[in-house]
PyMOL commands that place a pseudoatom at each C-alpha (Angstrom):
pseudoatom trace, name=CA, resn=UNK, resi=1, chain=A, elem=C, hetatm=0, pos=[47.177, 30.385, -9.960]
pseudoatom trace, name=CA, resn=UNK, resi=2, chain=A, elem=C, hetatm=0, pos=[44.087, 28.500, -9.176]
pseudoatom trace, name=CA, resn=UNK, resi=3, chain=A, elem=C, hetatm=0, pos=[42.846, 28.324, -5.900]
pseudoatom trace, name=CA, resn=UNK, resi=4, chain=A, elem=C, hetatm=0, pos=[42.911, 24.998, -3.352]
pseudoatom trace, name=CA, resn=UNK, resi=5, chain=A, elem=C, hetatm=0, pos=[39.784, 23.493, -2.482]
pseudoatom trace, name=CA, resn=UNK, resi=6, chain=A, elem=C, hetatm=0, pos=[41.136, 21.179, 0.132]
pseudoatom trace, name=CA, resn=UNK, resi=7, chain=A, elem=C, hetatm=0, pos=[39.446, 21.621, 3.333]
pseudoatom trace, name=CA, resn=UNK, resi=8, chain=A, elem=C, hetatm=0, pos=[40.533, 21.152, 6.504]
pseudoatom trace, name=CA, resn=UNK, resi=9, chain=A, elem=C, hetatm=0, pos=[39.229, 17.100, 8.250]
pseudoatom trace, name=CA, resn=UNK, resi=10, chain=A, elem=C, hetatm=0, pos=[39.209, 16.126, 11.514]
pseudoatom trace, name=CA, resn=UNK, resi=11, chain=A, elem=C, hetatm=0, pos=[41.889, 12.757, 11.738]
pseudoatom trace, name=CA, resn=UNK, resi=12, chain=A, elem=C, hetatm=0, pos=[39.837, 9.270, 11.798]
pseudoatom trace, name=CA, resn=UNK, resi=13, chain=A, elem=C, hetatm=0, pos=[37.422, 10.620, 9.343]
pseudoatom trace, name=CA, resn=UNK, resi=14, chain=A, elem=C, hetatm=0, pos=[36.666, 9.872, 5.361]
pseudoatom trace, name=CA, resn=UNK, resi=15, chain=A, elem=C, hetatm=0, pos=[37.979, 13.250, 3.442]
pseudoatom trace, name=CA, resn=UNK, resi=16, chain=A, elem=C, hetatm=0, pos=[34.829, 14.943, 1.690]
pseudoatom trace, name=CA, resn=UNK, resi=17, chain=A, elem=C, hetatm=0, pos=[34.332, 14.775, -1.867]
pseudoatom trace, name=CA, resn=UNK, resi=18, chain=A, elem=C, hetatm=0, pos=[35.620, 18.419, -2.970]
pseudoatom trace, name=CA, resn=UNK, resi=19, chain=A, elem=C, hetatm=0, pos=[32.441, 18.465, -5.415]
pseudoatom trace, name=CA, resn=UNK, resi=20, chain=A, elem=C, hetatm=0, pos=[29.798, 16.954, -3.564]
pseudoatom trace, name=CA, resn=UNK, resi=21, chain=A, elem=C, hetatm=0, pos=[28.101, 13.266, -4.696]
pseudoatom trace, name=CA, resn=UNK, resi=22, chain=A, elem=C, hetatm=0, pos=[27.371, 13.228, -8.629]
pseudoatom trace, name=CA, resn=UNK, resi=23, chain=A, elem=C, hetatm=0, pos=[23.791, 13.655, -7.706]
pseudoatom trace, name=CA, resn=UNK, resi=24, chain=A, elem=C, hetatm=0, pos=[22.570, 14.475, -4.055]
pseudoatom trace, name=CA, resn=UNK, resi=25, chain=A, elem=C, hetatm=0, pos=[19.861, 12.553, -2.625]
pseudoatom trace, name=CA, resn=UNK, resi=26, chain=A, elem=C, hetatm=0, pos=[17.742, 15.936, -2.888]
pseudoatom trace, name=CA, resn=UNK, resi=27, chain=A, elem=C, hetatm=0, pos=[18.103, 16.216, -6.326]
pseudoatom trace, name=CA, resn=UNK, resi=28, chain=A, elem=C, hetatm=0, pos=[16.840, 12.796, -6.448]
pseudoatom trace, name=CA, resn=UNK, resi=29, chain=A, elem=C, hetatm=0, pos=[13.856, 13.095, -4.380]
pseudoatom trace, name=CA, resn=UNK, resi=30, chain=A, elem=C, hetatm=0, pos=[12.769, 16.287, -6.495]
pseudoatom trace, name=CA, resn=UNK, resi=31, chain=A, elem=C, hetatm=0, pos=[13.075, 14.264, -9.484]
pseudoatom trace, name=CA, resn=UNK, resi=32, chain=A, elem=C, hetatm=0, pos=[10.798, 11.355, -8.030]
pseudoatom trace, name=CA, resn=UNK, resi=33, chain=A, elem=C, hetatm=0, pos=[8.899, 13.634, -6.636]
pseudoatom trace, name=CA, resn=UNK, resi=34, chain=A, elem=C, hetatm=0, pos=[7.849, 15.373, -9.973]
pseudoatom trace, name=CA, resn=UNK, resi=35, chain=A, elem=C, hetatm=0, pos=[7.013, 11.913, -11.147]
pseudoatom trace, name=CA, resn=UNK, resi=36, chain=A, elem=C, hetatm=0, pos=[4.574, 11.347, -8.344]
pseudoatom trace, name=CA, resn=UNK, resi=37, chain=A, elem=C, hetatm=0, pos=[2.612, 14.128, -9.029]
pseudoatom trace, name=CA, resn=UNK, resi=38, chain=A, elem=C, hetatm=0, pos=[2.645, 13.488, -13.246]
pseudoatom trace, name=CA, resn=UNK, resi=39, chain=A, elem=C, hetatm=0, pos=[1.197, 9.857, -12.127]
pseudoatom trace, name=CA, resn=UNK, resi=40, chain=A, elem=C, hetatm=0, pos=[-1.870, 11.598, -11.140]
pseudoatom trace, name=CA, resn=UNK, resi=41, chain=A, elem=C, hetatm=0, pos=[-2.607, 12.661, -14.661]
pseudoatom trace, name=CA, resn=UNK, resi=42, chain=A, elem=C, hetatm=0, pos=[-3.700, 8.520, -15.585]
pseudoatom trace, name=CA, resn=UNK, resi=43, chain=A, elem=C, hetatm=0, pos=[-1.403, 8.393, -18.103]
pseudoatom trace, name=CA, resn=UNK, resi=44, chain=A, elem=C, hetatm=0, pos=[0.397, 4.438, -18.880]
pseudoatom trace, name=CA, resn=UNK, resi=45, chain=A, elem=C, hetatm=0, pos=[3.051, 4.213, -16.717]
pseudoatom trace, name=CA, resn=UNK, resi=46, chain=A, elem=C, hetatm=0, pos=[5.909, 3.598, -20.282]
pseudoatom trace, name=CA, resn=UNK, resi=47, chain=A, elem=C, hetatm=0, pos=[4.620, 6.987, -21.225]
pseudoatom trace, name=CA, resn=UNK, resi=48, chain=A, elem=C, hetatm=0, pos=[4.933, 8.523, -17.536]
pseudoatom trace, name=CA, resn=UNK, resi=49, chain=A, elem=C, hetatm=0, pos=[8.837, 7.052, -17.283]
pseudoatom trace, name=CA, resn=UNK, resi=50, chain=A, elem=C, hetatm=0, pos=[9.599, 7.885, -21.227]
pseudoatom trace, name=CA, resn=UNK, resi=51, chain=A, elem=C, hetatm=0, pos=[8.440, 11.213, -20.508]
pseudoatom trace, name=CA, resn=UNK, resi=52, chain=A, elem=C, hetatm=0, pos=[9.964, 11.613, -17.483]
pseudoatom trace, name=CA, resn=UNK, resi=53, chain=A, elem=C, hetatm=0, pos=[13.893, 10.912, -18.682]
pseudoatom trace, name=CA, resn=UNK, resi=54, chain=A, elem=C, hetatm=0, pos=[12.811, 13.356, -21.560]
pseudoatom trace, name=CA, resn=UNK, resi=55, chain=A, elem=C, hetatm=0, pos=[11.806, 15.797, -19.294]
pseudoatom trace, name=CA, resn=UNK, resi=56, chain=A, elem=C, hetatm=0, pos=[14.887, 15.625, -16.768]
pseudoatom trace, name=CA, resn=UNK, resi=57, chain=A, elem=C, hetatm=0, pos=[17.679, 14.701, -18.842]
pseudoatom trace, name=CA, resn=UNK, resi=58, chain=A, elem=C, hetatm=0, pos=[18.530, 11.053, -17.393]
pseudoatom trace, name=CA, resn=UNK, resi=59, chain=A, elem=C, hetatm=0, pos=[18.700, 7.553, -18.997]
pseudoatom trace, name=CA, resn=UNK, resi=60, chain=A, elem=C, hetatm=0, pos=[15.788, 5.008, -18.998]
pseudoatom trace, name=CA, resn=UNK, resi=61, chain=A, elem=C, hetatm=0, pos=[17.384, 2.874, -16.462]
pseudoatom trace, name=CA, resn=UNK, resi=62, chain=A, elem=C, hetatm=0, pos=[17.325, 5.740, -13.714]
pseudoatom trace, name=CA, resn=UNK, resi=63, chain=A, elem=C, hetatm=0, pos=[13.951, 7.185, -15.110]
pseudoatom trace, name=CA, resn=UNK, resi=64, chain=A, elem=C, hetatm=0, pos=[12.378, 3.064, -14.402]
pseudoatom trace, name=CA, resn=UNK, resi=65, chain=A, elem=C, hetatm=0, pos=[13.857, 3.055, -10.645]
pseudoatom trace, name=CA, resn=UNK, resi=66, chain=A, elem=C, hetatm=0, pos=[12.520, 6.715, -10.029]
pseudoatom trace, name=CA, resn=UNK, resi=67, chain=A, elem=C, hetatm=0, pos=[9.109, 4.756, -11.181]
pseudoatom trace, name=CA, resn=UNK, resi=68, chain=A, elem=C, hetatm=0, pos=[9.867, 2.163, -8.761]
pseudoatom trace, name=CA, resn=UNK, resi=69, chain=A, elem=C, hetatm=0, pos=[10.194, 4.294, -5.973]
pseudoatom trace, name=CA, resn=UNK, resi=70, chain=A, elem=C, hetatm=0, pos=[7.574, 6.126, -7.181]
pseudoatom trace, name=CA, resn=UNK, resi=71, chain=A, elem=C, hetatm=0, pos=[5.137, 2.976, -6.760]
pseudoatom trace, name=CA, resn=UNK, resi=72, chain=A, elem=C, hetatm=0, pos=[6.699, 1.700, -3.359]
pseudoatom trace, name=CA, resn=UNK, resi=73, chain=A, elem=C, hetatm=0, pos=[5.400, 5.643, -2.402]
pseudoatom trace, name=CA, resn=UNK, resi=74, chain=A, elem=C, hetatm=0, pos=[1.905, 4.721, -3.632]
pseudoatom trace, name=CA, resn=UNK, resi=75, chain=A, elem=C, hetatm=0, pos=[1.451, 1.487, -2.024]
pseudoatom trace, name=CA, resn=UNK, resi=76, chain=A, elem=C, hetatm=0, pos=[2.566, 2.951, 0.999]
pseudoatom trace, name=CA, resn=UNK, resi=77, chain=A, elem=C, hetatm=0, pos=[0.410, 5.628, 0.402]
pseudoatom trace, name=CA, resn=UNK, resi=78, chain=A, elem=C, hetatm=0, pos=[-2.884, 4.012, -0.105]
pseudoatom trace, name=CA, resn=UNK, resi=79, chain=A, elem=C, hetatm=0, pos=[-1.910, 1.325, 2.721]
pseudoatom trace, name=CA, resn=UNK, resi=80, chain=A, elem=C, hetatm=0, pos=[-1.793, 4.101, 5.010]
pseudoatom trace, name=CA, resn=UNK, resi=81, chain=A, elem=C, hetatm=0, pos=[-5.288, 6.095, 3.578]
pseudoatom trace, name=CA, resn=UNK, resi=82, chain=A, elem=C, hetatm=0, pos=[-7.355, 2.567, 3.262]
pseudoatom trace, name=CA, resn=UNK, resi=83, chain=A, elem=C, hetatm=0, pos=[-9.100, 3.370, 6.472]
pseudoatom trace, name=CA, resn=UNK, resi=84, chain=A, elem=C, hetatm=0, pos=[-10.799, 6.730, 5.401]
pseudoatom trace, name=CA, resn=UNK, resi=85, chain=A, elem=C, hetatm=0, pos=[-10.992, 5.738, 1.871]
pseudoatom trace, name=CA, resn=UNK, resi=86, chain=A, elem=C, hetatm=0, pos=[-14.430, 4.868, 1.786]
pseudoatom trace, name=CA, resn=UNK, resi=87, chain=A, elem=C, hetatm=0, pos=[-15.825, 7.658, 3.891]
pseudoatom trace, name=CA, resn=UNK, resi=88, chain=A, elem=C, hetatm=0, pos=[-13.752, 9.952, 1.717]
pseudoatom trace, name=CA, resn=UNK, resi=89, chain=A, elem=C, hetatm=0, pos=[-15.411, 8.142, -1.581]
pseudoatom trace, name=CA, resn=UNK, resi=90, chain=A, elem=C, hetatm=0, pos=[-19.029, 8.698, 0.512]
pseudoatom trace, name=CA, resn=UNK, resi=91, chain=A, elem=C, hetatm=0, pos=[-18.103, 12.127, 0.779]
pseudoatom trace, name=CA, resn=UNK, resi=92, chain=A, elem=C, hetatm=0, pos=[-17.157, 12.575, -2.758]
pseudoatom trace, name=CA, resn=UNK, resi=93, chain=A, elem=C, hetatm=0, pos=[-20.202, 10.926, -4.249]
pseudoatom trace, name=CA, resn=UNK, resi=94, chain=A, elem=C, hetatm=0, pos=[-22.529, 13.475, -2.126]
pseudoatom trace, name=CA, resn=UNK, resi=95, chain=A, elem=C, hetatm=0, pos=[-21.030, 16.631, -3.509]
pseudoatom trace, name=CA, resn=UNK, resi=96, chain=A, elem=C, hetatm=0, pos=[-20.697, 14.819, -7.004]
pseudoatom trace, name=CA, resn=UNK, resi=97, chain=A, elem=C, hetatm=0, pos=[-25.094, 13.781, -6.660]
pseudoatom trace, name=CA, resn=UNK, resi=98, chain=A, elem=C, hetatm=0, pos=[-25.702, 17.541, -5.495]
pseudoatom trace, name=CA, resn=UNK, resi=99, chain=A, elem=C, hetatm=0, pos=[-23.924, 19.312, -7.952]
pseudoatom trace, name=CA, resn=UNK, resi=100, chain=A, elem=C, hetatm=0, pos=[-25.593, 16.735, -10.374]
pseudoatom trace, name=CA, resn=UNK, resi=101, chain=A, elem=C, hetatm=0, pos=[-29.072, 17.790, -9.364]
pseudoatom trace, name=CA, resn=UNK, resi=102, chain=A, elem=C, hetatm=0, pos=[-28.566, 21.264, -9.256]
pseudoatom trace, name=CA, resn=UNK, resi=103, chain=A, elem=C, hetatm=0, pos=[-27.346, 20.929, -12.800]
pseudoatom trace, name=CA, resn=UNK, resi=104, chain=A, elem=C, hetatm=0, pos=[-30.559, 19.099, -13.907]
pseudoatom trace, name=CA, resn=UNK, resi=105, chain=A, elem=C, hetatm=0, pos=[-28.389, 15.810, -14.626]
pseudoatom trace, name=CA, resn=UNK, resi=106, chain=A, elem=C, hetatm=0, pos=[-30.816, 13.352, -13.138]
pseudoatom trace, name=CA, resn=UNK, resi=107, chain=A, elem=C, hetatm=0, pos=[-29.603, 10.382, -14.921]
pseudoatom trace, name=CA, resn=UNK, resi=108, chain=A, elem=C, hetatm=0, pos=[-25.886, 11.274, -13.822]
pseudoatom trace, name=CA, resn=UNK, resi=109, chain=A, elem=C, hetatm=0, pos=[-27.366, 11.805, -10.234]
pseudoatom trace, name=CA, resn=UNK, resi=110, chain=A, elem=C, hetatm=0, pos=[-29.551, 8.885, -10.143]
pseudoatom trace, name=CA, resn=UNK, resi=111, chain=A, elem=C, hetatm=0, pos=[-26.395, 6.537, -11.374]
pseudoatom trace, name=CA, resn=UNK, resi=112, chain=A, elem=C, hetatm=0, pos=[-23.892, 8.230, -8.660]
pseudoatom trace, name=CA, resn=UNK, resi=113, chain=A, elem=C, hetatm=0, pos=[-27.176, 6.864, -5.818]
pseudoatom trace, name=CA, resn=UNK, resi=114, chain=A, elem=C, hetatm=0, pos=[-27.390, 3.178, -7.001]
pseudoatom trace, name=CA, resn=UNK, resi=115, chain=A, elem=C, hetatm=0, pos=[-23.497, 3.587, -6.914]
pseudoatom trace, name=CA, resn=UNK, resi=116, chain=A, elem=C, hetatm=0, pos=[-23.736, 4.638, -3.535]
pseudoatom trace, name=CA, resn=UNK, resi=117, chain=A, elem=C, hetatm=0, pos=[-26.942, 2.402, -2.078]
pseudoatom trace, name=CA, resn=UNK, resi=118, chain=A, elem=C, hetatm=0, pos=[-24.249, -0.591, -3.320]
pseudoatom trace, name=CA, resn=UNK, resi=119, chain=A, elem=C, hetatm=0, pos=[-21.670, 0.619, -1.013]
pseudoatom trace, name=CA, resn=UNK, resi=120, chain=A, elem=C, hetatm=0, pos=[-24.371, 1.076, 2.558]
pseudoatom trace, name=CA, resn=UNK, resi=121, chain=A, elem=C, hetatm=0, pos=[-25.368, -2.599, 1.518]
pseudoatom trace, name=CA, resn=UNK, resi=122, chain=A, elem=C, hetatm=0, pos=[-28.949, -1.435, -0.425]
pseudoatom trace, name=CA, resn=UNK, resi=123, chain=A, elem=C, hetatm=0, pos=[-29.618, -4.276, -3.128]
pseudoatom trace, name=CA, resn=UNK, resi=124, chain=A, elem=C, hetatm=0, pos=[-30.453, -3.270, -6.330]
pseudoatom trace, name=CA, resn=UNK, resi=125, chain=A, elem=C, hetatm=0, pos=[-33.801, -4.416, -8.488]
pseudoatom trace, name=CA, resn=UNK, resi=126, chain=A, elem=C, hetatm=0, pos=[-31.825, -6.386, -9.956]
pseudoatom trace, name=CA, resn=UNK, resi=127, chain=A, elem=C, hetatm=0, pos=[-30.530, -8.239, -7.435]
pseudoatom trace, name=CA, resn=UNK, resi=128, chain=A, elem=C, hetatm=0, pos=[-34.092, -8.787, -5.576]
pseudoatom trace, name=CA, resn=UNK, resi=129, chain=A, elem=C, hetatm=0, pos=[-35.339, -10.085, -8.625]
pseudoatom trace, name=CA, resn=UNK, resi=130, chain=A, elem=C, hetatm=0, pos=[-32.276, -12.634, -8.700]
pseudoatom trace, name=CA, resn=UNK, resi=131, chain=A, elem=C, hetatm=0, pos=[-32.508, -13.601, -4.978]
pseudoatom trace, name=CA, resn=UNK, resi=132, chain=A, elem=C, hetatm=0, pos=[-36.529, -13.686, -4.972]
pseudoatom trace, name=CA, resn=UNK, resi=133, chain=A, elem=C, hetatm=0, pos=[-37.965, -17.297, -4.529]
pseudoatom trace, name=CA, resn=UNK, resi=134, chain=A, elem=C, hetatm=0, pos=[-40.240, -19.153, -7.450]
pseudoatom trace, name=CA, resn=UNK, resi=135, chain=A, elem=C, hetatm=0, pos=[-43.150, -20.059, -6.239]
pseudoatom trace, name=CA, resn=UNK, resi=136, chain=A, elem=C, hetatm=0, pos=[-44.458, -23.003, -8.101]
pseudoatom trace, name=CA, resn=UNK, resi=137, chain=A, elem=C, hetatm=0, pos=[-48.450, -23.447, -7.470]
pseudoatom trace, name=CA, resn=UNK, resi=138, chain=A, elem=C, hetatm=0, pos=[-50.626, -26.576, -8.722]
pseudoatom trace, name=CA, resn=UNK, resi=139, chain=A, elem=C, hetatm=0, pos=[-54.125, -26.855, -8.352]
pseudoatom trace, name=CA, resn=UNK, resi=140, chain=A, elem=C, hetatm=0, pos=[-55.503, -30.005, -8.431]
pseudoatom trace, name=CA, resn=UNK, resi=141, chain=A, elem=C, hetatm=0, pos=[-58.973, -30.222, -9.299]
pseudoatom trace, name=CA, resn=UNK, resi=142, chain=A, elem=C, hetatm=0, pos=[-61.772, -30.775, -6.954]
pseudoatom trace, name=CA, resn=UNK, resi=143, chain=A, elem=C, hetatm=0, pos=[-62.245, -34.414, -6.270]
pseudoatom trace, name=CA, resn=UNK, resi=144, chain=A, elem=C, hetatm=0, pos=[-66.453, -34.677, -6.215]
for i in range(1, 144): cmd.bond("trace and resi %d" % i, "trace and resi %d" % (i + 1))
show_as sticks, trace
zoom trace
């Protein structure tokens, strides 16, 4: 005889579901989370979501709100990091132009510098030559 998987509830209270919720909210976070971390590969975000309800067996429908909570993540994300970002990006460039000169790529190096003179506010040539004045200069000839 099969066995009873009624369990015991306080009175006032909702009965349990005997077999838990169709998907627990855990499950659900594991599955958006593995989409947050795919995003990082720069992929189009149709190929991240068709891939994604490939991957973990669920219809498009789910696999497009996983992607939507996915983005909300993001934004929230970068909202919160937009303070450091540019020191970060600083920071990044200098190890990038090092490694770059020890490496004998001076063109890479020299292109990761103007990139990085832009963002302390240095004007580049071309920008001086915009911004310079004309001089226009007449001489008249002497009167005798």
């Amino acid at each position: 005889m099969a066995e009873s998987f009624s369990r015991e509830v306080p009175e006032g209270s909702k009965a349990p579901r005997v077999y838990g919720k169709r998907n627990p909210n855990a499950v659900i976070e594991a599955r958006q989370k593995r989409l947050y971390r795919r995003q990082l590969e720069g992929l189009p975000a149709r190929q991240l979501v068709l891939d994604h309800v490939e991957r973990e067996g669920i219809s498009e429908k789910t696999g497009w709100s996983d992607w939507k909570t996915v983005q909300q993540w993001t934004d929230a994300d970068f909202e919160s990091e937009r303070a450091t970002l540019v020191s970060r990006l600083a920071g990044m460039r200098m190890r990038a132009i090092n490694q770059a000169l020890r490496k004998g790529q001076l063109q890479s190096a020299a292109q990761m510098m103007d990139a990085l003179g832009r963002v302390v506010g240095e004007a580049a040539p071309e920008q001086l030559a915009i911004s310079a004045p004309d001089l226009k200069i007449n001489i008249e000839p002497k009167a005798e």
